[in-house]
C-alpha positions in Angstrom: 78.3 -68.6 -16.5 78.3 -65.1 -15.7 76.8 -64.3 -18.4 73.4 -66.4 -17.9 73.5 -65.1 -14.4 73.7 -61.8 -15.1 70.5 -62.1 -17.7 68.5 -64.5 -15.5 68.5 -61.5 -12.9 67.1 -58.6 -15.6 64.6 -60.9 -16.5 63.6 -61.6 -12.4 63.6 -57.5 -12.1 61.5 -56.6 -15.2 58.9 -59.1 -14.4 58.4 -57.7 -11.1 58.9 -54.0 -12.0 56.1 -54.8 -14.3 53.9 -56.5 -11.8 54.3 -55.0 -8.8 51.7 -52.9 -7.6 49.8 -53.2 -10.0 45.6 -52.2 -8.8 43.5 -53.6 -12.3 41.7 -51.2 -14.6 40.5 -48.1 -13.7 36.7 -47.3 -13.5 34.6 -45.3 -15.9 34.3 -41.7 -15.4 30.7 -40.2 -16.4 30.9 -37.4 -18.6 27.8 -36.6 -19.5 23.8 -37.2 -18.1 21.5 -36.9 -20.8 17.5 -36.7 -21.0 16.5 -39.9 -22.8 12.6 -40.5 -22.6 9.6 -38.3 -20.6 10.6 -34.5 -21.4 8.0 -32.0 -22.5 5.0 -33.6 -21.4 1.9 -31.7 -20.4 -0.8 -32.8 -17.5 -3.0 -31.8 -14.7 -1.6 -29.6 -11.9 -0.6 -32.3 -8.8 -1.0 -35.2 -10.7 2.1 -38.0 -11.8 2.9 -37.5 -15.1 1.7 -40.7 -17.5 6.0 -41.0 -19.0 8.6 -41.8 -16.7 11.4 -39.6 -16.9 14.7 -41.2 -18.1 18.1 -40.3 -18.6 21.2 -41.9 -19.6 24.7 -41.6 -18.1 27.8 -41.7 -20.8 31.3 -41.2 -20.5 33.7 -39.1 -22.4 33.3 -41.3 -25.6 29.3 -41.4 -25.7 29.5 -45.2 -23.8 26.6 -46.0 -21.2 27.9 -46.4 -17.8 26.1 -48.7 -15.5 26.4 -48.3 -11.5 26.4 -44.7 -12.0 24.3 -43.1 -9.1 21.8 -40.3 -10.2 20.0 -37.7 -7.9 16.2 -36.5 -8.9 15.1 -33.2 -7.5 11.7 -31.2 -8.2 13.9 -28.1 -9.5 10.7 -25.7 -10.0 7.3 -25.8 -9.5 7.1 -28.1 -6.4 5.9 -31.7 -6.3 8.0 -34.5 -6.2 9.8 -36.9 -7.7 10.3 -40.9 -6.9 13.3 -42.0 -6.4 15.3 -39.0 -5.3 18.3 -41.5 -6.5 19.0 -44.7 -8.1 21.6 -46.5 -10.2 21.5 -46.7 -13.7 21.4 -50.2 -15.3 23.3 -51.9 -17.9 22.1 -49.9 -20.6 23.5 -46.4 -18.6 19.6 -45.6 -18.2 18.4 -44.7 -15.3 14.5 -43.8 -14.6 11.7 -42.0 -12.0 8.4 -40.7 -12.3 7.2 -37.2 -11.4 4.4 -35.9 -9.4 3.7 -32.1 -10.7 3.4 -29.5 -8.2 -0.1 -27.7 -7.7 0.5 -24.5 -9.9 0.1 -24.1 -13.3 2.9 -23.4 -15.7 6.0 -24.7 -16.7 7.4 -26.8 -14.3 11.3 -28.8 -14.2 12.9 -32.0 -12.9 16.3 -32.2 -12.7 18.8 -35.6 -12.9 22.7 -35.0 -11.6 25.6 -37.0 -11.4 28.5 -36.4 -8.9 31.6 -35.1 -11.0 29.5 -34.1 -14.0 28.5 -30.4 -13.9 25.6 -29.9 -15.9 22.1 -32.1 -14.9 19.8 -33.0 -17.5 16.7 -30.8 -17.1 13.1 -31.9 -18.0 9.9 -29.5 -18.8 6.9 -30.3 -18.0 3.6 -28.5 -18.5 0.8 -28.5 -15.4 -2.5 -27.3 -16.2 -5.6 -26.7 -14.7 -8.9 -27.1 -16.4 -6.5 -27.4 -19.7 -5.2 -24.1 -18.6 -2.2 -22.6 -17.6 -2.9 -19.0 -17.5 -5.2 -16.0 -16.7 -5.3 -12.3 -17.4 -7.8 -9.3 -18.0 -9.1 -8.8 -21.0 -9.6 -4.5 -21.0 -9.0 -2.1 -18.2 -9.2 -2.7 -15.1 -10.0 0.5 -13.6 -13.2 2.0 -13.4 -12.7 6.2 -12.6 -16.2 7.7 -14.0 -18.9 5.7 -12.2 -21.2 7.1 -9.3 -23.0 5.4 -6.7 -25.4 3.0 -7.5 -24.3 3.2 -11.2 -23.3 -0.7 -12.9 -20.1 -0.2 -14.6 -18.7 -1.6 -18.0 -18.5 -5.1 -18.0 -15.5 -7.0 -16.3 -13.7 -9.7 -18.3 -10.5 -12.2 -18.3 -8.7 -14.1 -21.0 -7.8 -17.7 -19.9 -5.9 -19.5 -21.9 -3.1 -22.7 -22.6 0.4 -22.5 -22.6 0.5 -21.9 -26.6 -1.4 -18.9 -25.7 -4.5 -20.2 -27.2 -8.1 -19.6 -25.9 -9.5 -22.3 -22.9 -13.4 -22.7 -23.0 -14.8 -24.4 -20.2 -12.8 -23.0 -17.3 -14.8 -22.2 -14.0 -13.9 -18.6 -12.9 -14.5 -17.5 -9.5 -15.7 -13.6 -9.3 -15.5 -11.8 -5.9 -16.0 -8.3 -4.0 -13.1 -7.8 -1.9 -13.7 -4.4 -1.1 -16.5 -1.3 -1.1 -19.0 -3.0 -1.3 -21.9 -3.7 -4.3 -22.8 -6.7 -6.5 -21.8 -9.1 -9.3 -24.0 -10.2 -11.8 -23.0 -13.8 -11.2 -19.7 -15.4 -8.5 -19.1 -18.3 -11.1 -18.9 -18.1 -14.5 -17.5 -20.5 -17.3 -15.3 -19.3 -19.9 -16.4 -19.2 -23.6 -15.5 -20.2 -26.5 -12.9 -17.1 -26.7 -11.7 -18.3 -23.4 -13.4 -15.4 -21.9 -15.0 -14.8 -18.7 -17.0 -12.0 -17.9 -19.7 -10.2 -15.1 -21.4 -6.6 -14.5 -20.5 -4.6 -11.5 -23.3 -2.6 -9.7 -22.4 -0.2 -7.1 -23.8 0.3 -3.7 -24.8 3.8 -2.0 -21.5 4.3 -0.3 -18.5 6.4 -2.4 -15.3 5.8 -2.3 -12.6 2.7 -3.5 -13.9 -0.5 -4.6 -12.3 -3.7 -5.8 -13.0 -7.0 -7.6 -11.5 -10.0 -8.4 -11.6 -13.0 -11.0 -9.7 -16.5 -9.8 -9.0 -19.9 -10.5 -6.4 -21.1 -8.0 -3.4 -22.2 -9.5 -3.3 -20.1 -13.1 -0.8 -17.6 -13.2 -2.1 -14.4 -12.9 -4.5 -15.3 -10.7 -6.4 -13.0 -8.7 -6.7 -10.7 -11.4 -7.6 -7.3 -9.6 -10.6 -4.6 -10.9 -10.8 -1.2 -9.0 -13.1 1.4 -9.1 -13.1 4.8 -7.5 -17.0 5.5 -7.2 -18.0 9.4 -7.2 -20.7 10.7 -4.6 -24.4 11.3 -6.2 -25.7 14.6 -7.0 -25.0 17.1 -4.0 -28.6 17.1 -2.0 -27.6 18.7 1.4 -25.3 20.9 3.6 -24.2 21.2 7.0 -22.1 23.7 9.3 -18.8 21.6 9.6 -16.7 23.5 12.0 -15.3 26.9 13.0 -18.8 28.3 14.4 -18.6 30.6 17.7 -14.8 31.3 18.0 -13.5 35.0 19.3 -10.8 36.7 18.0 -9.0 40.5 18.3 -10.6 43.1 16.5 -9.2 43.2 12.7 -7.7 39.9 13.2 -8.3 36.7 11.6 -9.9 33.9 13.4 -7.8 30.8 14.2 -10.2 28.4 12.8 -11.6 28.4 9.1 -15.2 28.8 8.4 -16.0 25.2 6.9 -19.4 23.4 6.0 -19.7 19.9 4.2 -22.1 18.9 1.3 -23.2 15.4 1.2 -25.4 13.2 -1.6 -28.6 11.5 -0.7 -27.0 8.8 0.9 -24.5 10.8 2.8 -21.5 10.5 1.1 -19.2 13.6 0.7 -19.5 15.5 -2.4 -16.5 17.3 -3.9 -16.4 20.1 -6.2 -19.8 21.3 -5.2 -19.8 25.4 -5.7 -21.1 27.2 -1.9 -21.1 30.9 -1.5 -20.4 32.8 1.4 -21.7 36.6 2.6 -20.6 38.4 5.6 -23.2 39.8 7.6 -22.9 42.2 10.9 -19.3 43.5 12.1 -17.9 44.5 9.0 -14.2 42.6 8.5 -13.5 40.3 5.4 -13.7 36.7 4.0 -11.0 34.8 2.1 -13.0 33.8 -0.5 -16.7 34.0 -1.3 -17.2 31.6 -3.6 -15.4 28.3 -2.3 -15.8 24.5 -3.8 -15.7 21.9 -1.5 -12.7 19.7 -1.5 -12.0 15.7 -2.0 -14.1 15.4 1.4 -17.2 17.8 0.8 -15.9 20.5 3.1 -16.0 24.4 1.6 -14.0 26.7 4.2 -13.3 30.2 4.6 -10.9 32.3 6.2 -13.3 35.2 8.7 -11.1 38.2 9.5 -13.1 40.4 11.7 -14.2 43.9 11.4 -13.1 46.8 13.6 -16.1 47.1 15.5 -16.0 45.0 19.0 -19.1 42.7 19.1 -20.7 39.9 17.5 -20.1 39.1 14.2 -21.6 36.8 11.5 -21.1 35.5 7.8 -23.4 32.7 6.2 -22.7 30.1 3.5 -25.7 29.2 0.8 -26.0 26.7 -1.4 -29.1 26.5 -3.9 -31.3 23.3 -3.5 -29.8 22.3 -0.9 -31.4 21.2 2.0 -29.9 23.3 5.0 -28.9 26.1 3.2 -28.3 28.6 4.2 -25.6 28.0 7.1 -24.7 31.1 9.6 -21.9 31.6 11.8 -21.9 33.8 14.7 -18.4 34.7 16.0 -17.4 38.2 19.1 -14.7 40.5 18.4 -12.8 41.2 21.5 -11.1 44.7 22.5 -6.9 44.3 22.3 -4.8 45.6 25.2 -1.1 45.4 24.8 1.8 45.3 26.9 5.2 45.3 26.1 7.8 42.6 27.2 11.2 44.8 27.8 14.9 43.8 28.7 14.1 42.5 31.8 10.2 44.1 32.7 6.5 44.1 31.2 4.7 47.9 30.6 2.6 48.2 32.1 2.8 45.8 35.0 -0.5 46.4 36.0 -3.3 46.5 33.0 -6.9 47.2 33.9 -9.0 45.6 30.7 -12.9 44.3 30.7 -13.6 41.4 30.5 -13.4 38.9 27.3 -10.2 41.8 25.8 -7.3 40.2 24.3 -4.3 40.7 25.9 -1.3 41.4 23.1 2.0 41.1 24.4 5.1 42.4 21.8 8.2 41.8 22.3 10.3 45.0 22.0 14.0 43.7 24.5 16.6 42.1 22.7 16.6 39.1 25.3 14.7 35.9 25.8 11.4 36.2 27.7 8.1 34.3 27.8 4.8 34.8 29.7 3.9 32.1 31.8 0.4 33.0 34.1 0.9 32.1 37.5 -2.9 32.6 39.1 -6.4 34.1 38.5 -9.9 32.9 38.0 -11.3 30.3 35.9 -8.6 28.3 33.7 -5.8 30.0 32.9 -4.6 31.2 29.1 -2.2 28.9 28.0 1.6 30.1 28.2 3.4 31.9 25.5 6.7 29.8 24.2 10.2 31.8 25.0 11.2 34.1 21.9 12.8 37.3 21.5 10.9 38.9 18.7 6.9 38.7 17.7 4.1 38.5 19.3 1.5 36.3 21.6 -2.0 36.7 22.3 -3.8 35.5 25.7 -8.1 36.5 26.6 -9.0 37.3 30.1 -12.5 35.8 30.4 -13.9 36.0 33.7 -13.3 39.1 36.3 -10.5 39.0 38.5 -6.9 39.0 38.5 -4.4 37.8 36.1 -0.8 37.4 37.5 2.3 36.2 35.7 5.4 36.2 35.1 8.8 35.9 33.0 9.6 32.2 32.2 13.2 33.2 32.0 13.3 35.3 34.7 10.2 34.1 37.0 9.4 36.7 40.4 11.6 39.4 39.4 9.9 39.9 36.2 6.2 40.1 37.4 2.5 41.6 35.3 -1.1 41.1 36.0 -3.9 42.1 34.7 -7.2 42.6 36.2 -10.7 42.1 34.2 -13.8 44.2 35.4 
């Protein structure tokens, strides 16, 4: 009797060590989301493409899985997809159709599963007009031409996604800047898949630009500039620098300058002028100047010796007022000297219009900084130790100033009669 007891208890424990707890068979794992129907398909830009997309869900031994939920997303290119997530069925498949965004190109959808790392990825194709892309077809830049001149043709290439040729796509053809005119603002590509208008200028130099489009290609705008050159030079004209004064034997502070201009009034560079002093003797940097990027020929006038009016003239041949003249005075120079602590002299008798030179002669800081005296007053010397600074006493009367550093106990004046 013990015996049977003793086995009719093992038996009652094995039964429920086997049985207890026990929570049924575990459910499938996906290990893998695969595309099944609907990749590499090619259609209009925007439009749903004609194939659903389908995929089907597997686990680590290449079953189908049904219940598994998968998540669509528009990975590139924009558009949408419908539904952003379902179930697959019994067969593990699982399926949504794809709206394609409004750019051309490649394009991709993607379908994940939760636990599974890598999506299955479709490509799709978008075109517009049976194109996917657009690009120039020759240069692009046009250096050489001059106003009113029609430059080498412009072109673009369109083609497919092979790289092959489109015929029959409507390019768009703008100014966007400068100015002038196309031949045409719509043309249709040929049989080459090419695309092309002339440019004609308009009287005004400078930067132009042009584009070809079709919304949506890549590469669109394609961009044309042109750097347009003035006409031949026709005219000339006193820019600046005319009727300065100066100290005898010094240079003027302003350059000599004159501008030649085309028929239409546009700037012209590199257009020889040449210069000739005339009374007061002195010098010129250059007599035979080119004007620059923006027409202007310039000259430094260093005067003569002589005190007086002065004069040099610029001449062109051909040109319609040539020659230019410039009349210019040459002042006296009266100088005082800035000391440690005092001017010399304090008191300088000049005539009128003489340029006052102060020099600096001290080892200390000093400036001039004019107190009083008629008419408007010469602008204030900055505070140095060294060099020198130049003022003009214009009108008769007296001049008073003083040390900026040092103000009343450092006074000058000068009186103009």
């Amino acid at each position: 009797m013990p015996t049977l007891r003793r086995s009719f208890i093992w038996v009652l424990g094995a039964a429920a060590a086997c049985g207890g707890g026990s929570s049924g068979p575990r459910p499938p794992t996906p290990s893998q989301v695969l595309v099944s129907a609907g990749d590499n398909q090619v259609d209009t830009a925007g439009q749903q493409l004609t194939t659903a997309l389908v995929v089907i869900v597997e686990d680590a031994s290449g079953t189908p899985l049904s219940g598994i939920t998968v998540n669509w997303a528009a990975a590139t290119g924009g558009g949408s997809v419908t539904p952003g997530s379902g179930a697959t069925g019994a067969d593990g498949k699982a399926s949504a159709t794809r709206t394609l965004g409004p750019g051309a190109g490649t394009q991709t959808t993607t379908a994940s599963v939760s636990g599974v790392v890598t999506p299955a990825t479709f490509h799709h194709v978008a075109q517009i007009q049976g194109a996917t892309q657009i690009q120039a077809s020759g240069p692009t830049i046009r250096n050489s031409d001059t106003v009113l001149a029609t430059a080498a043709p412009l072109v673009v290439l369109v083609a497919d996604q092979n790289s092959l040729p489109r015929p029959g796509v409507i390019v768009t053809w703008t100014i966007t800047g400068g100015g002038g005119s196309l031949t045409q603002a719509v043309d249709t590509t040929d049989a080459g898949g090419l695309s092309s208008v002339s440019w004609t200028f308009n009287s005004v130099s400078g930067g132009k630009t042009a584009q070809a489009a079709v919304t949506g290609l890549q590469g669109s705008p394609v961009s044309f500039t042109a750097s347009v050159a003035a006409g031949t030079a026709t005219q000339m004209a006193l820019n600046s620098g005319n009727s300065q004064a100066g100290p005898v034997g010094a240079a003027l502070p302003a350059p000599h300058t004159v501008i030649v201009r085309d028929a239409y009034g546009n700037p012209k560079s590199n257009s020889p002028v040449t210069w000739v002093l005339g009374v007061g003797g002195g010098s010129l940097s250059t007599t035979t100047p080119t004007t620059d990027a923006s027409g202007i020929a310039a000259v430094t006038r260093t005067l003569g010796a002589a005190v007086g009016v002065t004069s040099d003239t610029a001449k062109a041949a051909g040109l319609t007022g040539s020659p230019v003249a410039f009349t210019d005075t040459a002042g006296a120079v009266d100088t005082v000297q800035i000391h440690d602590n005092f001017f010399t002299p304090v008191h300088d008798t000049v005539a009128v219009g003489t340029f006052i030179r102060f020099r600096w002669l001290g080892a200390a800081q000093h400036g001039v900084s004019w107190l009083n005296g008629p008419g408007t007053l010469p602008t204030n010397s900055p505070i140095q130790a060294t060099g020198e600074y130049v003022a003009r006493v214009t009108q008769l009367g007296t001049y008073n100033y003083q040390c900026t550093v040092h103000g009343a106990t450092m006074p000058g004046a000068v009186v103009s009669q």
